[in-house]
LOBARO-375097 format. One record per residue (C-alpha): x, y, z; residue in one letter; residue number from 1. Coordinates in Angstrom, 2 decimals, m for minus. Each point is the difference from the previous one (the first is absolute). Last residue first. Layout:
<recs>
REC        px        py        pz   vodren   loro
REC         X         Y         Z        A    NUM
...
</recs>
This chain:
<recs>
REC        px        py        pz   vodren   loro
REC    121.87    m62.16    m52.89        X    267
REC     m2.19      3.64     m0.76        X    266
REC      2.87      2.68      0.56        X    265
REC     m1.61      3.45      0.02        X    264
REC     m1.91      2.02     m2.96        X    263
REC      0.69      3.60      0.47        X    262
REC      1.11      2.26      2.68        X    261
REC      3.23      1.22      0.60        X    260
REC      1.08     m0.94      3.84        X    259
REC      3.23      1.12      1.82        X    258
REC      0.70      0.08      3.96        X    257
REC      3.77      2.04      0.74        X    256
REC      1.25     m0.52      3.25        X    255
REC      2.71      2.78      0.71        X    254
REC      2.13     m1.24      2.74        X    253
REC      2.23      2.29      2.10        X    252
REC     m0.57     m1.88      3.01        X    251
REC     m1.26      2.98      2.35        X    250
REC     m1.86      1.79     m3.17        X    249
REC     m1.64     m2.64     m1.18        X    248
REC     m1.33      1.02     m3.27        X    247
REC     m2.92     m1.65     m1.44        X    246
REC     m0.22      1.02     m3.58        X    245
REC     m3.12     m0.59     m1.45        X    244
REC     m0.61     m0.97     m3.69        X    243
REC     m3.37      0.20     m2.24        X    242
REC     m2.01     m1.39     m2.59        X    241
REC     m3.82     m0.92      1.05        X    240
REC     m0.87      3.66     m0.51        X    239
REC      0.88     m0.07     m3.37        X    238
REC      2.52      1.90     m2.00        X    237
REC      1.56     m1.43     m3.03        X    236
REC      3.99      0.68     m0.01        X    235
REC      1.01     m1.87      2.91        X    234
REC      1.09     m0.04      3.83        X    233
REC      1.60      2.47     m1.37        X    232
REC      0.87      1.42     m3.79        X    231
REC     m2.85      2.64      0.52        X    230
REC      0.78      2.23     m2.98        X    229
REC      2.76      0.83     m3.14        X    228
REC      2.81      1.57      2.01        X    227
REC     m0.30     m2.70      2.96        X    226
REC     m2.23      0.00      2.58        X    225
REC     m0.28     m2.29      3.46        X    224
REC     m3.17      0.02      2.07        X    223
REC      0.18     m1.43      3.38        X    222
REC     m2.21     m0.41      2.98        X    221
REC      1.81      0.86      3.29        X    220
REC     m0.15     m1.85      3.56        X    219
REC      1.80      0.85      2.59        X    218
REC      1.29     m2.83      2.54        X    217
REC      0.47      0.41      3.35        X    216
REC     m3.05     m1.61      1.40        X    215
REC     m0.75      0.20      4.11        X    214
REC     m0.46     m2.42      2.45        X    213
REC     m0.58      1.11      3.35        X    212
REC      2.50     m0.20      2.62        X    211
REC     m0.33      3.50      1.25        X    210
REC      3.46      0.66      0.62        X    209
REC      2.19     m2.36     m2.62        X    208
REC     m2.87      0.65     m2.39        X    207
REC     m0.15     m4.09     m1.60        X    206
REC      0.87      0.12     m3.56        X    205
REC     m1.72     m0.60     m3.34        X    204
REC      1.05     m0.63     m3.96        X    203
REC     m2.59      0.05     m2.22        X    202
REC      0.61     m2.26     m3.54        X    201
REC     m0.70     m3.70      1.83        X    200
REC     m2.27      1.26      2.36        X    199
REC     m2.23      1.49     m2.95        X    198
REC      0.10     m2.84     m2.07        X    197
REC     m0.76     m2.49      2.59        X    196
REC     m3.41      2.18      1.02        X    195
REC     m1.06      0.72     m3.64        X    194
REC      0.00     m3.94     m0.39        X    193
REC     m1.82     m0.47      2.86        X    192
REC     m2.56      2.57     m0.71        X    191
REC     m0.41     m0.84     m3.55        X    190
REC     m0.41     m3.68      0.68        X    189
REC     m2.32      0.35      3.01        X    188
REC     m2.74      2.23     m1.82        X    187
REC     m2.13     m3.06     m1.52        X    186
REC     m1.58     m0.41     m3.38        X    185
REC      3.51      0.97     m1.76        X    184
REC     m0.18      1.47     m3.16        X    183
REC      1.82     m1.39     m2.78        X    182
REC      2.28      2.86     m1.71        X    181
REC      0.76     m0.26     m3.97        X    180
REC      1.12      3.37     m0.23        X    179
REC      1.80      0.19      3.44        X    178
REC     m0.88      0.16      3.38        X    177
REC     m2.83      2.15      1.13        X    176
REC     m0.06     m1.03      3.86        X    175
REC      3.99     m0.62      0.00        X    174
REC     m0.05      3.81     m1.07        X    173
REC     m2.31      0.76      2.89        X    172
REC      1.65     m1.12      2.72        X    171
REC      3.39      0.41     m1.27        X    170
REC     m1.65      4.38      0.08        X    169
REC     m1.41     m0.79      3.36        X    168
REC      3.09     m1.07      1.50        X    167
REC      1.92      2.55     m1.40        X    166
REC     m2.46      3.23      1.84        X    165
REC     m1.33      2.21     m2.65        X    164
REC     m3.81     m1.48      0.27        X    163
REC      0.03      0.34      3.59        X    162
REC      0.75      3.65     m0.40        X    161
REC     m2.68      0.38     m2.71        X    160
REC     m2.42     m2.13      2.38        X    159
REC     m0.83     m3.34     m0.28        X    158
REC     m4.01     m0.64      0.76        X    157
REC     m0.73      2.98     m1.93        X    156
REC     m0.19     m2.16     m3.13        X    155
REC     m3.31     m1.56      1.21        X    154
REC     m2.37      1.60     m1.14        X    153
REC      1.47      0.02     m3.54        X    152
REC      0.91      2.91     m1.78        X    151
REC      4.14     m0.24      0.23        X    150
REC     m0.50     m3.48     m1.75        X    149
REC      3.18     m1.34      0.03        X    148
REC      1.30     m2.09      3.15        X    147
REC     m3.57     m0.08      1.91        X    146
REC     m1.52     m1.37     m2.80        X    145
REC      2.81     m2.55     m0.62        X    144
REC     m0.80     m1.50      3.40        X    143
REC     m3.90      0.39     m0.56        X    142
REC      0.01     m2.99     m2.95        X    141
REC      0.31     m0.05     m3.51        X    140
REC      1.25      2.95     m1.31        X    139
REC      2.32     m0.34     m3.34        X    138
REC      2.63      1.86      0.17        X    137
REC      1.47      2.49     m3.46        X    136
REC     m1.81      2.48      0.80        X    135
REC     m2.39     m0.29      2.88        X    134
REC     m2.97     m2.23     m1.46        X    133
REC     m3.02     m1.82      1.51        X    132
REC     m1.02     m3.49      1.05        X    131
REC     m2.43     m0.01      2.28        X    130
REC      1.02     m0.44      3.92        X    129
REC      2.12     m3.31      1.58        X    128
REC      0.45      0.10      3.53        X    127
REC      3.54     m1.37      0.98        X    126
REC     m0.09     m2.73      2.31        X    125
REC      2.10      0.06      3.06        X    124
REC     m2.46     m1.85      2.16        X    123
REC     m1.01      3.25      1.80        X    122
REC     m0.93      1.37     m3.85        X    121
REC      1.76      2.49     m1.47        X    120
REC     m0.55      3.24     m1.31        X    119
REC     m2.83     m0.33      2.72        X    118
REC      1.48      3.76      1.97        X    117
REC      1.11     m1.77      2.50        X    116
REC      1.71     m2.86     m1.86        X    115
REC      2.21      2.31     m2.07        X    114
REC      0.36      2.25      2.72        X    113
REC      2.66     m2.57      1.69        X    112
REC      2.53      0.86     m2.90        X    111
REC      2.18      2.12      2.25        X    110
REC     m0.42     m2.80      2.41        X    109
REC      2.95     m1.01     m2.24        X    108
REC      2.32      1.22      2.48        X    107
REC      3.20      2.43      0.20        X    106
REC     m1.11      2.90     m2.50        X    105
REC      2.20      3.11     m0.56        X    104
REC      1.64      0.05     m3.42        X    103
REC     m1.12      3.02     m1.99        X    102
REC      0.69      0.06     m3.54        X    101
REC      2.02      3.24     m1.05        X    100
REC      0.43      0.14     m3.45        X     99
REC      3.07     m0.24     m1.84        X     98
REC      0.13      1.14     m3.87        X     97
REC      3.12      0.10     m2.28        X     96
REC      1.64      1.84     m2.62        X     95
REC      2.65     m0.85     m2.66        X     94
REC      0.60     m3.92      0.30        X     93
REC      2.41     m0.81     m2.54        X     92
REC     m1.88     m3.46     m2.24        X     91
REC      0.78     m3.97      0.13        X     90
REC     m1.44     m0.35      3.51        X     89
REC      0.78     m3.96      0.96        X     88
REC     m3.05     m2.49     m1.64        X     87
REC     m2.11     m2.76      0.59        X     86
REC     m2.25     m1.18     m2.74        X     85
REC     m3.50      1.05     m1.23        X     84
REC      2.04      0.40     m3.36        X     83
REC     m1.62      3.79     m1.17        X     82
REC     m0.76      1.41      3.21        X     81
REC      3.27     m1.20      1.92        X     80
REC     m0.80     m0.97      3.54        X     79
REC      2.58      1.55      2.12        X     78
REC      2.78     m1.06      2.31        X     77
REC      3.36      1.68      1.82        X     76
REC      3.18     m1.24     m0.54        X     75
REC      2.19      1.80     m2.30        X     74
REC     m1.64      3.39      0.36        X     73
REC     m0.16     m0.60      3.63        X     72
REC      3.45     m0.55      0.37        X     71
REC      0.88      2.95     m2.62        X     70
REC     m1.03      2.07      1.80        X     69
REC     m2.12      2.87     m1.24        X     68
REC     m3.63     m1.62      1.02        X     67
REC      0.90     m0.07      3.60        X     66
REC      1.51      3.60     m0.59        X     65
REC     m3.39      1.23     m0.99        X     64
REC     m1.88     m1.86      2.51        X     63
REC      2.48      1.74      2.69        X     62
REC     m0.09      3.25     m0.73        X     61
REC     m4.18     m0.24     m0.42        X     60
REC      0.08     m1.52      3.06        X     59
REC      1.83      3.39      1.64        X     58
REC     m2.19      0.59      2.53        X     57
REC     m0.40     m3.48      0.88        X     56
REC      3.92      0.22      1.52        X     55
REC      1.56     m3.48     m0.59        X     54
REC      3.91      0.09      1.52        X     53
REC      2.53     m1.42     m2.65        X     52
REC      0.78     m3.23     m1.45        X     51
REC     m2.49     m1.66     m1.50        X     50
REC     m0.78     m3.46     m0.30        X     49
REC     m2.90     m1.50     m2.65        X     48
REC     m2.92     m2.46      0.53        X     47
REC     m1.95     m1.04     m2.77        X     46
REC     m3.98     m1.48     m0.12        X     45
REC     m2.11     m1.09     m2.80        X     44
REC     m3.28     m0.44     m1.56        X     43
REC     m0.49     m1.25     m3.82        X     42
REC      0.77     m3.78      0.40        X     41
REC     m3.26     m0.02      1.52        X     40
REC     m2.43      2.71      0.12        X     39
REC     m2.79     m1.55     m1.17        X     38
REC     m2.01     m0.40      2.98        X     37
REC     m0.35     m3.64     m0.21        X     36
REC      4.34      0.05     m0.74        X     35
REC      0.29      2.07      3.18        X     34
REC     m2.14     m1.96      2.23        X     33
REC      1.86     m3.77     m1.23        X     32
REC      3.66      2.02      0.90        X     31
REC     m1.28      1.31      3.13        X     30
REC     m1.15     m3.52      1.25        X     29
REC      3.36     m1.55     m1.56        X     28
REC      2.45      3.34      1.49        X     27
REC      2.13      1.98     m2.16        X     26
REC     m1.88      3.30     m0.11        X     25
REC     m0.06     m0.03      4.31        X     24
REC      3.48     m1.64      0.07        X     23
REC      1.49      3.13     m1.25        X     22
REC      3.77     m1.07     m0.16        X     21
REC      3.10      2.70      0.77        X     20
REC      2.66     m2.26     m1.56        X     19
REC     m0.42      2.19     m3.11        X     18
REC      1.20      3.40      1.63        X     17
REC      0.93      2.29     m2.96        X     16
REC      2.04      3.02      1.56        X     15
REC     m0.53      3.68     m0.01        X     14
REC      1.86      2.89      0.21        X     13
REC     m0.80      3.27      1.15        X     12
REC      1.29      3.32      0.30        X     11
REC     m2.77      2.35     m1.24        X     10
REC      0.80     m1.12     m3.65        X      9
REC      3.24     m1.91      0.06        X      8
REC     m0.66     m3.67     m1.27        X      7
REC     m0.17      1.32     m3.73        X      6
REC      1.16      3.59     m0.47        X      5
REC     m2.56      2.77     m0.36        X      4
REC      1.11      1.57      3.25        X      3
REC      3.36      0.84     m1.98        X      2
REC      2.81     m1.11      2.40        X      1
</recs>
C-alpha cells in the first residue's frame, strides 16, 4: 500500500475515544475560571487510540498519519475562523510541524520563584506595575512581566529551558487567556488550574527499581498545513492559538489540548 493512503502512513491507526472525559475543562470552579479568562467554550481536549509502538523520532510520522485517518478527520475539533463554531478538518493536510516540548516537571514548587523574587506577594497577591504594552497583552501587574517582556529585570527569573518545559507553557497561556481576559488579583487560580490540567493530559508511572515517579508522556506542539497555508490549530496565527499532543506511549493514547483565541463564552 501507497504510504499516501489514509490510515496507513507509518503504520498507524487511530481511534476516536469519547468516553475518555477531561474532568479538569469540565469542572464548575474550572468552568467559572475559564469563562473570566475568556477562553471558554473555545478550549478543548480529545483523546485518540493508536495502534502501533510510539517512537518520538518519528513524531513527524505519526502527526502526519494522525491527521490522514479518517478517524481523526471525522472527529477531531477546531474553531472555524469565519462562524466561531466548532468544526472537523474540512481540508488534505499536506505538511506538518511537531516540536519537541519538554515534559519533565513533577511539582509546582516550580513556580516557588514567583514569591522569591516579589512577583508575588507572601499572601498570594500579584504586584501590580504601570500599565505598558507587549503586543497584543496588556501589562498590568509583574506576573505578565515576567511572561513577555524579555527586557525586564525580572525575566531571568525562568530560564529558556524552564520556559520550554509544558507546565510552564499552560502556565502561561491560562495567565494571558483570551481576547477579552480578566486578570486575576491572586496567583492561586492559574496555578491550580494549570496543575489539574496538566495531571489530567500527563500520564506518570512509578520506576519499578528506583520507585520514583517518572512522566511518560511526550509532549509536541502542532502545526498542521494544507496546500494553501497553516490549516491547524487555525488559519490566523497568534500565540494564544495552539494544540499539544500528549502521547502516551505505554497506553497508546494521544491527548490532544485545543484552544483558538478570541472572545470566550460570557453566560
Amino acid at each position: 500500500m501507497a504510504a499516501g493512503e489514509p490510515g496507513v502512513l507509518g503504520g498507524y491507526y487511530f481511534r476516536f475515544l469519547p468516553q475518555k472525559t477531561f474532568p479538569s475543562l469540565s469542572g464548575p470552579e474550572t468552568t467559572s475560571r475559564l469563562r473570566q479568562w475568556s477562553m471558554l467554550g473555545r478550549i478543548k481536549a480529545q483523546a485518540f487510540g493508536f495502534d502501533q509502538t510510539f517512537r518520538a523520532y518519528r513524531k513527524d510520522d505519526f502527526v502526519m498519519a494522525f491527521f490522514k485517518d479518517p478517524n481523526v478527520i471525522s472527529n477531531l475539533h477546531l474553531l472555524s475562523d469565519s462562524s466561531g463554531q466548532w468544526m472537523t478538518l474540512e481540508t488534505e493536510v499536506k505538511k506538518v510541524e511537531a516540536t519537541n516540548v519538554p515534559c519533565t516537571q513533577l511539582s509546582m514548587s516550580f513556580f516557588n520563584r514567583l514569591y522569591d523574587e516579589d512577583i508575588v506577594r507572601d499572601t498570594g497577591h500579584i504586584v501590580k506595575c504601570l500599565d505598558s504594552f507587549c503586543d497584543p497583552f496588556l501589562i498590568s501587574d509583574e506576573l505578565r512581566k515576567v511572561l513577555l517582556m524579555e527586557d525586564s529585570e525580572k525575566y531571568e527569573v525562568f530560564s529558556k529551558p524552564d520556559r520550554e518545559e509544558f507546565l510552564f507553557c499552560l502556565f502561561k497561556h491560562l495567565c494571558l487567556g483570551g481576547s477579552l481576559c480578566q486578570y486575576e488579583d491572586v496567583l492561586k487560580p492559574y496555578l491550580e488550574t494549570a496543575k489539574l490540567i496538566y495531571k489530567d493530559l500527563v500520564s506518570v508511572r512509578k520506576h519499578p527499581q528506583t520507585k520514583k515517579i517518572q512522566i511518560t508522556s511526550s509532549v509536541f506542539k502542532v502545526t498542521a498545513y494544507d496546500s494553501t497555508g497553516v490549516c491547524y490549530p487555525s488559519t490566523t496565527n497568534h500565540e494564544q492559538t495552539f494544540s499539544y499532543f500528549i502521547v502516551d506511549p505505554i497506553k497508546r493514547h494521544v491527548n490532544v489540548l485545543y484552544h483558538c483565541f478570541g472572545v470566550g463564552e460570557m453566560s
